[in-house]
TIKE-795952 format. One record per residue (C-alpha): residue number from 1; x, y, z. Coordinates in Angstrom, 3 decimals. Layout:
REM TIKE-795952
<gupa><pos>NUM</pos><xx>X</xx><yy>Y</yy><zz>Z</zz></gupa>
...
This chain:
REM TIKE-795952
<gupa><pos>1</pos><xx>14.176</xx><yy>-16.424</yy><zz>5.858</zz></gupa>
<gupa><pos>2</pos><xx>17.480</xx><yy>-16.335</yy><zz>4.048</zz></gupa>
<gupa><pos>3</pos><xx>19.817</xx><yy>-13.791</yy><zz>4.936</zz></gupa>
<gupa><pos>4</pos><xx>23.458</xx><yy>-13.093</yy><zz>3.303</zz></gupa>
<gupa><pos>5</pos><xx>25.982</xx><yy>-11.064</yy><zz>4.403</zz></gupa>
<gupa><pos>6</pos><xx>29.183</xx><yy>-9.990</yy><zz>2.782</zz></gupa>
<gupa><pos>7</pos><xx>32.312</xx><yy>-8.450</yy><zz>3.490</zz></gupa>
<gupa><pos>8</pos><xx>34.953</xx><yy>-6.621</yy><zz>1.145</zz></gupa>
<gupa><pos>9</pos><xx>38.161</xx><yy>-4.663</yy><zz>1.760</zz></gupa>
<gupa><pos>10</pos><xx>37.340</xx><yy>-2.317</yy><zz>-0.737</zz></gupa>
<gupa><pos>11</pos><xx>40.447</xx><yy>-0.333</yy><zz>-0.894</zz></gupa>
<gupa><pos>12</pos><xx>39.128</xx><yy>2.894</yy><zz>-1.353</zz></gupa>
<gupa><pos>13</pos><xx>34.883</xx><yy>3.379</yy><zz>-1.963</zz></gupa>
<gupa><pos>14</pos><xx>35.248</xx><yy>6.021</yy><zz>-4.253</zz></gupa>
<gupa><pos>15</pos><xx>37.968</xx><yy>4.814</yy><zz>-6.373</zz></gupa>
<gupa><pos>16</pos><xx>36.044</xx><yy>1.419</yy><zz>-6.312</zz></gupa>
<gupa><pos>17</pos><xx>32.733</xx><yy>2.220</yy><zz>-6.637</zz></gupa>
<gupa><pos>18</pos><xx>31.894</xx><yy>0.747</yy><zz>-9.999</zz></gupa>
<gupa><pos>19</pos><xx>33.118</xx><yy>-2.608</yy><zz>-8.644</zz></gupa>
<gupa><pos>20</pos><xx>31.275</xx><yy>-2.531</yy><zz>-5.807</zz></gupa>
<gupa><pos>21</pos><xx>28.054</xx><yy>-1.664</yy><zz>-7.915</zz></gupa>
<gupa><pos>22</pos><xx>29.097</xx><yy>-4.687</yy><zz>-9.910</zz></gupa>
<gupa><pos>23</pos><xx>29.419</xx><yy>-6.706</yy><zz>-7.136</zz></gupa>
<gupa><pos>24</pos><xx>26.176</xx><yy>-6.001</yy><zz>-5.680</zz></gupa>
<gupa><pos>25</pos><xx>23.943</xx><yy>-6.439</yy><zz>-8.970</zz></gupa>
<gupa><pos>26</pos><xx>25.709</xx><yy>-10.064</yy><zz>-9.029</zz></gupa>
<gupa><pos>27</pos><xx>25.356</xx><yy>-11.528</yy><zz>-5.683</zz></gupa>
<gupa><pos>28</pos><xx>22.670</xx><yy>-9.398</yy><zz>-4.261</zz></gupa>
<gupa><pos>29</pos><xx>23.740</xx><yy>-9.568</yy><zz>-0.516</zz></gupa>
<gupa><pos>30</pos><xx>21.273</xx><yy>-7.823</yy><zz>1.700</zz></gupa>
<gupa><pos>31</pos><xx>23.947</xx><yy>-6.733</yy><zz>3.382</zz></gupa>
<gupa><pos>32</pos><xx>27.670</xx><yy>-5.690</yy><zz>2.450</zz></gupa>
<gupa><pos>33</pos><xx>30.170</xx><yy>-4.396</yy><zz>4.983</zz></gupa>
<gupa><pos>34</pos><xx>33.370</xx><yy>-2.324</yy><zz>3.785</zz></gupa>
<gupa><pos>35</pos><xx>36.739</xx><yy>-1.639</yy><zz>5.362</zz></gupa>
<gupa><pos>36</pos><xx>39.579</xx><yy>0.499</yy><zz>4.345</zz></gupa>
<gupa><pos>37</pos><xx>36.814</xx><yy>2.631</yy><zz>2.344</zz></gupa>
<gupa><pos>38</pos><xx>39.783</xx><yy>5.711</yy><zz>2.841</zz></gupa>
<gupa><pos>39</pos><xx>37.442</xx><yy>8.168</yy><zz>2.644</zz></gupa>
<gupa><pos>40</pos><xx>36.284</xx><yy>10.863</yy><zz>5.409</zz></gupa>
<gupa><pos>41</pos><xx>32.138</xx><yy>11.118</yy><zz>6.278</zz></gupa>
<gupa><pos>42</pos><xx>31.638</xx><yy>14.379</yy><zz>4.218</zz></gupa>
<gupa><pos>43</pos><xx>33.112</xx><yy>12.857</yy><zz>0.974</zz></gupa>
<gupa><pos>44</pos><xx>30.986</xx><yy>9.289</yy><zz>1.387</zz></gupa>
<gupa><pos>45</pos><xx>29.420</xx><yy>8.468</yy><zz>-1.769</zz></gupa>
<gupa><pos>46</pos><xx>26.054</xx><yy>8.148</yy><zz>0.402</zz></gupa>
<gupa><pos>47</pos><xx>23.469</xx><yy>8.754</yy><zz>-2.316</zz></gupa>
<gupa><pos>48</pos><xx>25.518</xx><yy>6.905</yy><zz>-5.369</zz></gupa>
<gupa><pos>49</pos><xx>25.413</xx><yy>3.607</yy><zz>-2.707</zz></gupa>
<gupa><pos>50</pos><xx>22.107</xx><yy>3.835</yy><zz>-1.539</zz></gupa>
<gupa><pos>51</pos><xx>21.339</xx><yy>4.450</yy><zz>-5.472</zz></gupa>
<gupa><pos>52</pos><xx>22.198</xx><yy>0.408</yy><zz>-5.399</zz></gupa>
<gupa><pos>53</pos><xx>19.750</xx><yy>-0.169</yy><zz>-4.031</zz></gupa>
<gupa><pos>54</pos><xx>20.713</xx><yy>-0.459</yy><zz>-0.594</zz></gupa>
<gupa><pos>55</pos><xx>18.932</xx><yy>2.576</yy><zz>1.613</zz></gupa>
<gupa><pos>56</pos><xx>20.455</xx><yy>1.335</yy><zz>5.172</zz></gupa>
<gupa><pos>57</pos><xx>23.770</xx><yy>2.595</yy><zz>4.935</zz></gupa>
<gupa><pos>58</pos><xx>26.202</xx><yy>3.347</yy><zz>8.245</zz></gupa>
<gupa><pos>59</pos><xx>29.648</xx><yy>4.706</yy><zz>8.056</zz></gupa>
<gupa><pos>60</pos><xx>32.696</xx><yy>6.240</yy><zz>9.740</zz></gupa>
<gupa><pos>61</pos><xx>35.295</xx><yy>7.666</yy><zz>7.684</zz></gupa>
<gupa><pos>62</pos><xx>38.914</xx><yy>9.694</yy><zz>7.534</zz></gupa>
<gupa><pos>63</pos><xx>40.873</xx><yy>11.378</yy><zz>4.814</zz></gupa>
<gupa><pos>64</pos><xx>43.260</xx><yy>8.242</yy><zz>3.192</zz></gupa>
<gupa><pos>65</pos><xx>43.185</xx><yy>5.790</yy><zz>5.329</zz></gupa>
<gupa><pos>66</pos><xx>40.887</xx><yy>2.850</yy><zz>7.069</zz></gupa>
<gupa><pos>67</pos><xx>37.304</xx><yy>3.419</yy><zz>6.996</zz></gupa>
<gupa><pos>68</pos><xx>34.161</xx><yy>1.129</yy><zz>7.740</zz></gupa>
<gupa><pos>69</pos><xx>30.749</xx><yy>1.155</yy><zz>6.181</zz></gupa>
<gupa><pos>70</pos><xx>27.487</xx><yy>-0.938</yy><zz>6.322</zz></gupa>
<gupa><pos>71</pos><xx>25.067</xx><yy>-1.129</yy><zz>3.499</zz></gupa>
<gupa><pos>72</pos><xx>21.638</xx><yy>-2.894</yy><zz>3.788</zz></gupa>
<gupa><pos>73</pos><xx>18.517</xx><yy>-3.620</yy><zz>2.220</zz></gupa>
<gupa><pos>74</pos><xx>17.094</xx><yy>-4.444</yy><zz>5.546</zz></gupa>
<gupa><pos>75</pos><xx>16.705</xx><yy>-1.066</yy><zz>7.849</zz></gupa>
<gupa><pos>76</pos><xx>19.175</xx><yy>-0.482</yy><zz>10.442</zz></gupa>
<gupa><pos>77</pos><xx>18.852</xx><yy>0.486</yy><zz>13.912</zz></gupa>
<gupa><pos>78</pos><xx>21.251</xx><yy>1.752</yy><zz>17.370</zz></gupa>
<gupa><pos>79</pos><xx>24.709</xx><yy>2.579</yy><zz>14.961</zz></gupa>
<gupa><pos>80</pos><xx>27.811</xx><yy>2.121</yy><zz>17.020</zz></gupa>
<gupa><pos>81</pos><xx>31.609</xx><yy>2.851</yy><zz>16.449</zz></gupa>
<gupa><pos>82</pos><xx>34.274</xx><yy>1.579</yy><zz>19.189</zz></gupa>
<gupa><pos>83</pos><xx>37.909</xx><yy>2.803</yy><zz>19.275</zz></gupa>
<gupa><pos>84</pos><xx>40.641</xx><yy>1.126</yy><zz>20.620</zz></gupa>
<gupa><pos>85</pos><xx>44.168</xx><yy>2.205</yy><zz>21.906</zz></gupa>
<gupa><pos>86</pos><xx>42.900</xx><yy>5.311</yy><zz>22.537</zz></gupa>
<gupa><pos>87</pos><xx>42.691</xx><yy>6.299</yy><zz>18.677</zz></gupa>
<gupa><pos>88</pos><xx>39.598</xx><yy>7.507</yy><zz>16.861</zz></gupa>
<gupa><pos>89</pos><xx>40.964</xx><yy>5.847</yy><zz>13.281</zz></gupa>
<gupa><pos>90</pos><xx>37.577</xx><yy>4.371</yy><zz>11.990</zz></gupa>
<gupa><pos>91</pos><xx>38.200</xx><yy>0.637</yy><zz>12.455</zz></gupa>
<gupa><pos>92</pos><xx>34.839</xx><yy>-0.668</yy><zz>13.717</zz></gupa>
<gupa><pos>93</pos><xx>31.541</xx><yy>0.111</yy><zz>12.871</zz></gupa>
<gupa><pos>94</pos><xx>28.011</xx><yy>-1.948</yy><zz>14.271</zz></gupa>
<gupa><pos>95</pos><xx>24.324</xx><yy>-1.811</yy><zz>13.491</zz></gupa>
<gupa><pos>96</pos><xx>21.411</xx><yy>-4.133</yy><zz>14.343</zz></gupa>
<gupa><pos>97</pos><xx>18.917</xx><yy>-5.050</yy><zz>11.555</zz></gupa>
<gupa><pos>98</pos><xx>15.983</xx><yy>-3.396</yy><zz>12.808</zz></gupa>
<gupa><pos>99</pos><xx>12.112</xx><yy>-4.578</yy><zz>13.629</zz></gupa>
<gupa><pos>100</pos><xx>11.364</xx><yy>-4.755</yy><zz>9.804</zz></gupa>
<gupa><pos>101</pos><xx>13.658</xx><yy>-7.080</yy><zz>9.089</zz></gupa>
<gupa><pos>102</pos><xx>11.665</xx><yy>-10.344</yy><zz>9.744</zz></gupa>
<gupa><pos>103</pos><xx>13.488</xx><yy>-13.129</yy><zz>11.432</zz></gupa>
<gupa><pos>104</pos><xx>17.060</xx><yy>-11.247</yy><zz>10.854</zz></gupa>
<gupa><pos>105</pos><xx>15.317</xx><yy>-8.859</yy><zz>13.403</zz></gupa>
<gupa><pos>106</pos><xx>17.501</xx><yy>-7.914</yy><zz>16.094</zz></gupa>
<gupa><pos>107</pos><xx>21.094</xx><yy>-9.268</yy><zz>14.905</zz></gupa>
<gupa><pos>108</pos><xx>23.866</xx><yy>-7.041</yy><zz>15.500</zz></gupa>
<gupa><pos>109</pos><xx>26.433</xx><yy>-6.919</yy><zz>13.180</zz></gupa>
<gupa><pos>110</pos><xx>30.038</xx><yy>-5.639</yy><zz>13.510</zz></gupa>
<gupa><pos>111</pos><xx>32.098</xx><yy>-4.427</yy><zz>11.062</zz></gupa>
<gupa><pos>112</pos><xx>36.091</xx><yy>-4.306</yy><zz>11.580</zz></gupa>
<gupa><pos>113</pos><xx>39.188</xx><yy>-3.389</yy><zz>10.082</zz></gupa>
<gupa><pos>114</pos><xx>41.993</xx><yy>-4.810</yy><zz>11.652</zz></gupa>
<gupa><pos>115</pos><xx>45.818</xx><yy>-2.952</yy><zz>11.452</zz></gupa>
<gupa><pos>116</pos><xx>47.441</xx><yy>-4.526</yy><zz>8.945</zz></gupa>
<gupa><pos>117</pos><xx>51.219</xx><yy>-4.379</yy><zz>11.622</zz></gupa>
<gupa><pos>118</pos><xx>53.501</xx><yy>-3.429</yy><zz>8.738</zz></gupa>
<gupa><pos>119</pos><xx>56.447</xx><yy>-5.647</yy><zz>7.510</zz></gupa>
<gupa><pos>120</pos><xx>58.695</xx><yy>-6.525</yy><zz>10.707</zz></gupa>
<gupa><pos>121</pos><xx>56.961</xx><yy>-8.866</yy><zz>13.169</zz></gupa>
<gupa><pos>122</pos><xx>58.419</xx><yy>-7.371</yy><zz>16.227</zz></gupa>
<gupa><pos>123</pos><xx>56.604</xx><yy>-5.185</yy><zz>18.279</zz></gupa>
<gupa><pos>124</pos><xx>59.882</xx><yy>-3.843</yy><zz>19.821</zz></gupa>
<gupa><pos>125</pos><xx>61.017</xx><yy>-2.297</yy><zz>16.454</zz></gupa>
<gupa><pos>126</pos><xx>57.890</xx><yy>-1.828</yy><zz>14.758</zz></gupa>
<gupa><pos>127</pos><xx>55.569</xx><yy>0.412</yy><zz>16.048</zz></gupa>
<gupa><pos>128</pos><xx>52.568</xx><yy>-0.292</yy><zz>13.342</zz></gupa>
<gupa><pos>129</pos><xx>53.023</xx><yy>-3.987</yy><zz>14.630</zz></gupa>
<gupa><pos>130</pos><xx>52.657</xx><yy>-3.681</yy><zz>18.067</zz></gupa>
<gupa><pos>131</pos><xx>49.488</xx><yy>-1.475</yy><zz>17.520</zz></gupa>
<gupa><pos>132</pos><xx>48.139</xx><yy>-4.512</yy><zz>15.926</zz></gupa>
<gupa><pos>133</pos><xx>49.098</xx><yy>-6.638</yy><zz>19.063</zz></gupa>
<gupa><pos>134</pos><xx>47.509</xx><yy>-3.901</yy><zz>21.481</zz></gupa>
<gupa><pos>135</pos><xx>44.042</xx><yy>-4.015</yy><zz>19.206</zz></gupa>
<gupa><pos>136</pos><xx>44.416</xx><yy>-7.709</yy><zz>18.992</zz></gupa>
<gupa><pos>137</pos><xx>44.385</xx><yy>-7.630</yy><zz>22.858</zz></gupa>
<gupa><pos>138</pos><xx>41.532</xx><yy>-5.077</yy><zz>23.569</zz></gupa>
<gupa><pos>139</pos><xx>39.434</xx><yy>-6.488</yy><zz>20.829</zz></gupa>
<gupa><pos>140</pos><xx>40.058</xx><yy>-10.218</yy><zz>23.100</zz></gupa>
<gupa><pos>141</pos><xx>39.247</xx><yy>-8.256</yy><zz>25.914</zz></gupa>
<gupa><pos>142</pos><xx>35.826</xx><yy>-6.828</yy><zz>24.450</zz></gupa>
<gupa><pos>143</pos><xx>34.506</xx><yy>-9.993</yy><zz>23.026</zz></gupa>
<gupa><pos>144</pos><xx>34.038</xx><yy>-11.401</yy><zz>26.136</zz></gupa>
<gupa><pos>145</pos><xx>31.695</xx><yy>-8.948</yy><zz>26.699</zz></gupa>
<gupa><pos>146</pos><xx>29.233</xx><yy>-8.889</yy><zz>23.787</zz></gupa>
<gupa><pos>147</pos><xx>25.676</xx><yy>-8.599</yy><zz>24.452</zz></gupa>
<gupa><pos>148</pos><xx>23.690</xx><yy>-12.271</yy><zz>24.399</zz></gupa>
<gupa><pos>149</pos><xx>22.303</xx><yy>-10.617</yy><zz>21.291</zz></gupa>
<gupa><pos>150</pos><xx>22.349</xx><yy>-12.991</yy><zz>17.932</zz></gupa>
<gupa><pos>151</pos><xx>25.579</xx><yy>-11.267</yy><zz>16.447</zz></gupa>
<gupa><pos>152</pos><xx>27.334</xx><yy>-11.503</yy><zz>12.955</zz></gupa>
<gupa><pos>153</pos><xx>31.236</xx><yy>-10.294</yy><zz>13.540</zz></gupa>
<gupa><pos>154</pos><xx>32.963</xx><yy>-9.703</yy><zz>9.566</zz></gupa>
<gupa><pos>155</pos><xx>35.766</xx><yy>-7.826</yy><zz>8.366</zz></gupa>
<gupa><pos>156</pos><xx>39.144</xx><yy>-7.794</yy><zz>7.054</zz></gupa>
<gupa><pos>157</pos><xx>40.895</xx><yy>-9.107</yy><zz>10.670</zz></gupa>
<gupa><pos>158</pos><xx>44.696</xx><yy>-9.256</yy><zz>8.987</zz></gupa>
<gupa><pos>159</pos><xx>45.361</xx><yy>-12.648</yy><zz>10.138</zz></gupa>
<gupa><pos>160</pos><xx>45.366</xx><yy>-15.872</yy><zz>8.238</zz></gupa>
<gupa><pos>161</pos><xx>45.019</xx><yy>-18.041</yy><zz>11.518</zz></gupa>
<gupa><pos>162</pos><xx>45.191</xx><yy>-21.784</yy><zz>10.237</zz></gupa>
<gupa><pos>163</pos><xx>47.600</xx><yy>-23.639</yy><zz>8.315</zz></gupa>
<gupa><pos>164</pos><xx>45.717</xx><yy>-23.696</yy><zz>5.342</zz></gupa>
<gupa><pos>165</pos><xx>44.734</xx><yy>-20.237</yy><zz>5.381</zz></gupa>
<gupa><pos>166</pos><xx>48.336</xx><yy>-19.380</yy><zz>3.259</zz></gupa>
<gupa><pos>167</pos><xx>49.942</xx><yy>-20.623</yy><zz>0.687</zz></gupa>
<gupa><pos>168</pos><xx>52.833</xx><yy>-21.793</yy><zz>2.580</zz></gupa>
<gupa><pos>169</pos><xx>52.613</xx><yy>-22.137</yy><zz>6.278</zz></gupa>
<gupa><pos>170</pos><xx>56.355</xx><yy>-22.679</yy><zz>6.644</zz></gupa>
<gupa><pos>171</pos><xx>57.486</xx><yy>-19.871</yy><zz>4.468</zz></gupa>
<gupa><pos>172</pos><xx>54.806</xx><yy>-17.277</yy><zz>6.113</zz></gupa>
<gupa><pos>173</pos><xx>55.734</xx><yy>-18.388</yy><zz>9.975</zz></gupa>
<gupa><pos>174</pos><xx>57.414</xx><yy>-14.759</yy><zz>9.879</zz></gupa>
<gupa><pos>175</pos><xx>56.045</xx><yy>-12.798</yy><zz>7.656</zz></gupa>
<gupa><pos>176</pos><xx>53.259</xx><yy>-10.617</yy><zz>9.528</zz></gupa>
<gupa><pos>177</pos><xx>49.695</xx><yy>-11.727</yy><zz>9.252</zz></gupa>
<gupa><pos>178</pos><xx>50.603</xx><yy>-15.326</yy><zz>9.962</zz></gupa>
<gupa><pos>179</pos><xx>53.152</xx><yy>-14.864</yy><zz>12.393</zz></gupa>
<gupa><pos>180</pos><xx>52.361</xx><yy>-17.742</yy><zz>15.292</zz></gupa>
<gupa><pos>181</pos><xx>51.851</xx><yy>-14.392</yy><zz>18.274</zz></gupa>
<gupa><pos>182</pos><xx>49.169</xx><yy>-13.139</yy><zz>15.853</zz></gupa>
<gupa><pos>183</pos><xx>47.829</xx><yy>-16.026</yy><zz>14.942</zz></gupa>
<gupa><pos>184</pos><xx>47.241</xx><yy>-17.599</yy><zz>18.350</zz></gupa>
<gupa><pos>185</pos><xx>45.927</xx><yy>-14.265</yy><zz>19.465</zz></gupa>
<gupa><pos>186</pos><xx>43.406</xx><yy>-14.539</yy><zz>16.737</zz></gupa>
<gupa><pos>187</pos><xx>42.292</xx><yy>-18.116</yy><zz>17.499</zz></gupa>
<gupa><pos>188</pos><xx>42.313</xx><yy>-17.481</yy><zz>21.458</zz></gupa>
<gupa><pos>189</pos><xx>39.875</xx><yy>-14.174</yy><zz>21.405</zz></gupa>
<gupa><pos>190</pos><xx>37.427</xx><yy>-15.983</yy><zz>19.140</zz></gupa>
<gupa><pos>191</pos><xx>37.521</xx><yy>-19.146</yy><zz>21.264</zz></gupa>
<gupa><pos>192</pos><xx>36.815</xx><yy>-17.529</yy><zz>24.698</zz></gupa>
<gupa><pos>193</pos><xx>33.971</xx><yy>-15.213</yy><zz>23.139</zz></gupa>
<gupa><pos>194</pos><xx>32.808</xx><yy>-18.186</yy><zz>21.554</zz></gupa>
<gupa><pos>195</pos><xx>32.661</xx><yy>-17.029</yy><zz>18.073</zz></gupa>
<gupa><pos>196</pos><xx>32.173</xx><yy>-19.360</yy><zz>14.936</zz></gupa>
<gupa><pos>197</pos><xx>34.662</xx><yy>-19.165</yy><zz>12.077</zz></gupa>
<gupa><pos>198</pos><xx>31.651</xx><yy>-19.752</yy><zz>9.287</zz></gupa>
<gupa><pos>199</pos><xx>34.416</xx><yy>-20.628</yy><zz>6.473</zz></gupa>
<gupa><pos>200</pos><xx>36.308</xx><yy>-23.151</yy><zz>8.801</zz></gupa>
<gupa><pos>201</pos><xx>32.776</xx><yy>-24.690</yy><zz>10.099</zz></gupa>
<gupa><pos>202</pos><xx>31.671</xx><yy>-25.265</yy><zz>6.962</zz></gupa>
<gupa><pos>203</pos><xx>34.823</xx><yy>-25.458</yy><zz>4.883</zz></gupa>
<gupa><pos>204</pos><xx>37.582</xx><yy>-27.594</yy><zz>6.945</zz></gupa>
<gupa><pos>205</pos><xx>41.123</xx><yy>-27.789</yy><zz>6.744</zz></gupa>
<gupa><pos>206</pos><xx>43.174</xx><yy>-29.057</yy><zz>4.979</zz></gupa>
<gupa><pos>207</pos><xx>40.767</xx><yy>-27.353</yy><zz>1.774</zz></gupa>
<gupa><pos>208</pos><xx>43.224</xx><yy>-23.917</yy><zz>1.126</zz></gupa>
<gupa><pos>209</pos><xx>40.799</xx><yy>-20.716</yy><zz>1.268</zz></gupa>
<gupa><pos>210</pos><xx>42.125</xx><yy>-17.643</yy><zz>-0.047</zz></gupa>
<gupa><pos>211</pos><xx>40.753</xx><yy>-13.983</yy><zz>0.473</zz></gupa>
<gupa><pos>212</pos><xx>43.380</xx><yy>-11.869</yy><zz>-0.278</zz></gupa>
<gupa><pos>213</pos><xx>46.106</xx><yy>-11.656</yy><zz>-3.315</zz></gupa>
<gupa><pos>214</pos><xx>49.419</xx><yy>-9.331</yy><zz>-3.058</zz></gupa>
<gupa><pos>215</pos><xx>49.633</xx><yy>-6.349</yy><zz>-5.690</zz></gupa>
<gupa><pos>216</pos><xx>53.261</xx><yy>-7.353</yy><zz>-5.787</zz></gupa>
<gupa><pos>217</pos><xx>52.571</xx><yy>-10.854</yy><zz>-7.638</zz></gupa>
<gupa><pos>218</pos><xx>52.082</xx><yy>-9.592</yy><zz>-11.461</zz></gupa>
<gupa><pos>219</pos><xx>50.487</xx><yy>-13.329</yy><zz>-12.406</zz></gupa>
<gupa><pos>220</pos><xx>48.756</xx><yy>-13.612</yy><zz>-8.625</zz></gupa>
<gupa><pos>221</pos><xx>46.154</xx><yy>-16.341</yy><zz>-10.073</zz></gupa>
<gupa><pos>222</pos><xx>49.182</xx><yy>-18.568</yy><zz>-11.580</zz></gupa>
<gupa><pos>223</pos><xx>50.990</xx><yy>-18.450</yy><zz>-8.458</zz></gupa>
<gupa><pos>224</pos><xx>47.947</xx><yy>-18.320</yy><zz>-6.207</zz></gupa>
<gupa><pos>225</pos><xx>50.255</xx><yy>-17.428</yy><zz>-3.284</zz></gupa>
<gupa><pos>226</pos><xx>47.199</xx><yy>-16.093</yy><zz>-1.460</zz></gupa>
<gupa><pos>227</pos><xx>45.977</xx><yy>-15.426</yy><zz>2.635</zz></gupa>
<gupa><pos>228</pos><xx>42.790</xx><yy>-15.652</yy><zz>4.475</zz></gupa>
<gupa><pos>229</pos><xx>42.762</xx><yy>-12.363</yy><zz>5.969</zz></gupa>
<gupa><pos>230</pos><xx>38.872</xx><yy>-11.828</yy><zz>5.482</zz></gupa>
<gupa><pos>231</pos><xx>36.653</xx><yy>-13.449</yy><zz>7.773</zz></gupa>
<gupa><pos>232</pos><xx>32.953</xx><yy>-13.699</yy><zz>9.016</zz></gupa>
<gupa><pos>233</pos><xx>31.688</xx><yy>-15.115</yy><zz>13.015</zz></gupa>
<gupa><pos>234</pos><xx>28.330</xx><yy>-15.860</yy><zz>14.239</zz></gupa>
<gupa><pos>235</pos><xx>27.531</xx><yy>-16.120</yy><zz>17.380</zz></gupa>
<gupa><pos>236</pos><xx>27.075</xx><yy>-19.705</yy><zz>18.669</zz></gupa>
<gupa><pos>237</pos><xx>23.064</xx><yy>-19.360</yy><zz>18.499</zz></gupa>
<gupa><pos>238</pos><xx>23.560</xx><yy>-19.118</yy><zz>14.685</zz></gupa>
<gupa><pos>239</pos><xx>25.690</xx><yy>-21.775</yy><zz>13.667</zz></gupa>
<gupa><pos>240</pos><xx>23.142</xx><yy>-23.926</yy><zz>13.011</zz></gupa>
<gupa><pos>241</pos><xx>21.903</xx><yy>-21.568</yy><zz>10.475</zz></gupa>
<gupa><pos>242</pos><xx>24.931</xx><yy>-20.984</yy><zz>7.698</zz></gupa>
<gupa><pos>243</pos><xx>24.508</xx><yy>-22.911</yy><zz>4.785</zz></gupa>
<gupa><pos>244</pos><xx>26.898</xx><yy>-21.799</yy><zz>2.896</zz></gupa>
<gupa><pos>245</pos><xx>30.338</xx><yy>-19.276</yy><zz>2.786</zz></gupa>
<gupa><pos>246</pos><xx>31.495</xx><yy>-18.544</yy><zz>-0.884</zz></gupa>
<gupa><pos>247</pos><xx>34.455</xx><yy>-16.303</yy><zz>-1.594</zz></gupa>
<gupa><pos>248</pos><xx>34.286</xx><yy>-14.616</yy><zz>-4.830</zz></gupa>
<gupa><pos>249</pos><xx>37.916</xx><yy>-15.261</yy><zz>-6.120</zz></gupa>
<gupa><pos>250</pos><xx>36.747</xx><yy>-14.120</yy><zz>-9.693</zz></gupa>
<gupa><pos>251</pos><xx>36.765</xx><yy>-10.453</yy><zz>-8.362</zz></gupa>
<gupa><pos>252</pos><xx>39.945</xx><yy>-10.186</yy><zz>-7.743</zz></gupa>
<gupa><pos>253</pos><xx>40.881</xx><yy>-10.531</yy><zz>-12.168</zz></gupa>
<gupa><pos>254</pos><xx>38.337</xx><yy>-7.093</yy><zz>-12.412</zz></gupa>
<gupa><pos>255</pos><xx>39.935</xx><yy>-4.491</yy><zz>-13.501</zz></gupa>
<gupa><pos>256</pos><xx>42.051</xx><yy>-2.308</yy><zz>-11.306</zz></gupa>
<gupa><pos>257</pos><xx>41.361</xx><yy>-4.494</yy><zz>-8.102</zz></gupa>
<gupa><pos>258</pos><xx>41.343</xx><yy>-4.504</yy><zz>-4.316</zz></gupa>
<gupa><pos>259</pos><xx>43.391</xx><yy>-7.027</yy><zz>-3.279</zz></gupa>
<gupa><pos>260</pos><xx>40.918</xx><yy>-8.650</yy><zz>-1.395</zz></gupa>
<gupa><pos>261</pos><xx>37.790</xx><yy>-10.139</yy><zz>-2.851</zz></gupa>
<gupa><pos>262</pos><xx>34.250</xx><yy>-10.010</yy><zz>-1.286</zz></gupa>
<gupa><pos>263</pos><xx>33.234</xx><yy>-13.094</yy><zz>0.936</zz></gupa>
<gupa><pos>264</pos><xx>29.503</xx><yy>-13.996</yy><zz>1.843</zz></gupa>
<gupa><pos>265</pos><xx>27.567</xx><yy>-15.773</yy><zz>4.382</zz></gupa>
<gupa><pos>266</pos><xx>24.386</xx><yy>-17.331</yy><zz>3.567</zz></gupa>
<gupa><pos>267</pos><xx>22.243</xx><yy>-17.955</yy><zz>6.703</zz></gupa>
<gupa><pos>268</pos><xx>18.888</xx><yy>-19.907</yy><zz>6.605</zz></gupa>
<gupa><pos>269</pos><xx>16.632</xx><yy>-18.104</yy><zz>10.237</zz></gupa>
């Protein structure tokens, strides 16, 4: 069975909603995950989505900001949303693929929206970046204690963790989202959960993989000064099934944009 699995920083559902129709009658996904959808639960556009074809939808929602959903073709069982530091803000959102779902039965899937930190990488001055450091740490602190459960961990994470993840690993050493406290926090909480980066294990370094391009670049595909923010795990007992991670870099030219672009997973179960 071949299962796919995409994730998107939408930047707003509503405002985006065309694209992501677009996107979905192109790639086909059976199943696309959505952060910053900025949107609260009673103002989802439920019945346009599942209008997409895509029945299985989960979501939790607030007015403006963050904001996860799950859409599927496959049914959905046992929903779940996690806080952390002690704020109900809509940053996580998990489902399993249900009974029906053939040999994708079972697999949970998580859904995440990292905090972005802000502009100054010092928690002592910045308050939005140290929230990202306590998340960082309780979402470290949590993976070690996922279920044995087949899992599939996507989302936009706001860290590009590897060299080649950004355009210029020198220039970005402090600029946040590449700084090296986030970055090694990054690496060390998927390590010790033993999560697999799919890009990375399929696509090594030193190849450059881009899933996010600044608003404040007017020409951002001549001066490709791009980030890996967007990523998507397995759990170890899956690695052996991804065949193939394709970032769709093309979506990011559509007219009025996010600024990230929809990546997708192809696994082979």
């Amino acid at each position: 069975m071949r299962l796919t699995v995409s994730t998107w920083n939408i930047n707003s559902v509503r405002l985006r909603i065309d694209l992501v129709r677009r996107f979905l009658d192109e790639v086909r996904p059976d199943v696309l995950c959505l952060q910053e959808t900025k949107c609260p639960n009673d103002r989802f556009p439920l019945k346009e989505l599942q209008g997409f074809g895509y029945p299985h939808i989960v979501f939790a929602g607030q007015k403006g900001y963050n904001g996860v959903a799950i859409l599927s073709r496959l049914p959905l069982r046992s929903q779940e949303v996690m806080s952390f530091c002690e704020r109900q803000d809509a940053r996580h959102i998990s489902a399993v693929l249900g009974p029906e779902a053939g040999a994708a039965a079972g697999i949970v899937l998580h859904d995440f929206y990292v905090p972005a930190g802000g502009d100054v990488p010092d928690a002592a001055l910045n308050d939005k970046f140290a929230h990202k450091l306590a998340f960082m740490d309780e979402l470290r602190a949590w993976g070690g204690r996922r279920s044995t459960s087949p899992a599939i961990l996507v989302g936009d994470l706001n860290v590009a963790p590897l060299e080649h993840d950004v355009w210029s690993h020198k220039q970005l050493l402090d600029v946040v989202s590449h700084t090296p406290v986030e970055t090694e926090r990054l690496e060390t909480l998927r390590g010790e959960a033993g999560w697999i980066d799919t890009m990375r294990h399929l696509r090594p370094e030193p190849e450059k993989i881009y899933t996010w391009w600044s608003y404040r670049s007017p020409d951002w595909a001549a001066a490709d000064k791009g980030r890996r923010l967007d990523h998507i795990w397995v759990t170890p007992d899956l690695a052996g099934t991804v065949r193939s991670v394709t970032v769709a870099r093309h979506a990011r030219a559509w007219e009025k944009p996010s600024d990230h672009v929809p990546v997708t997973v192809e696994l082979e179960l």
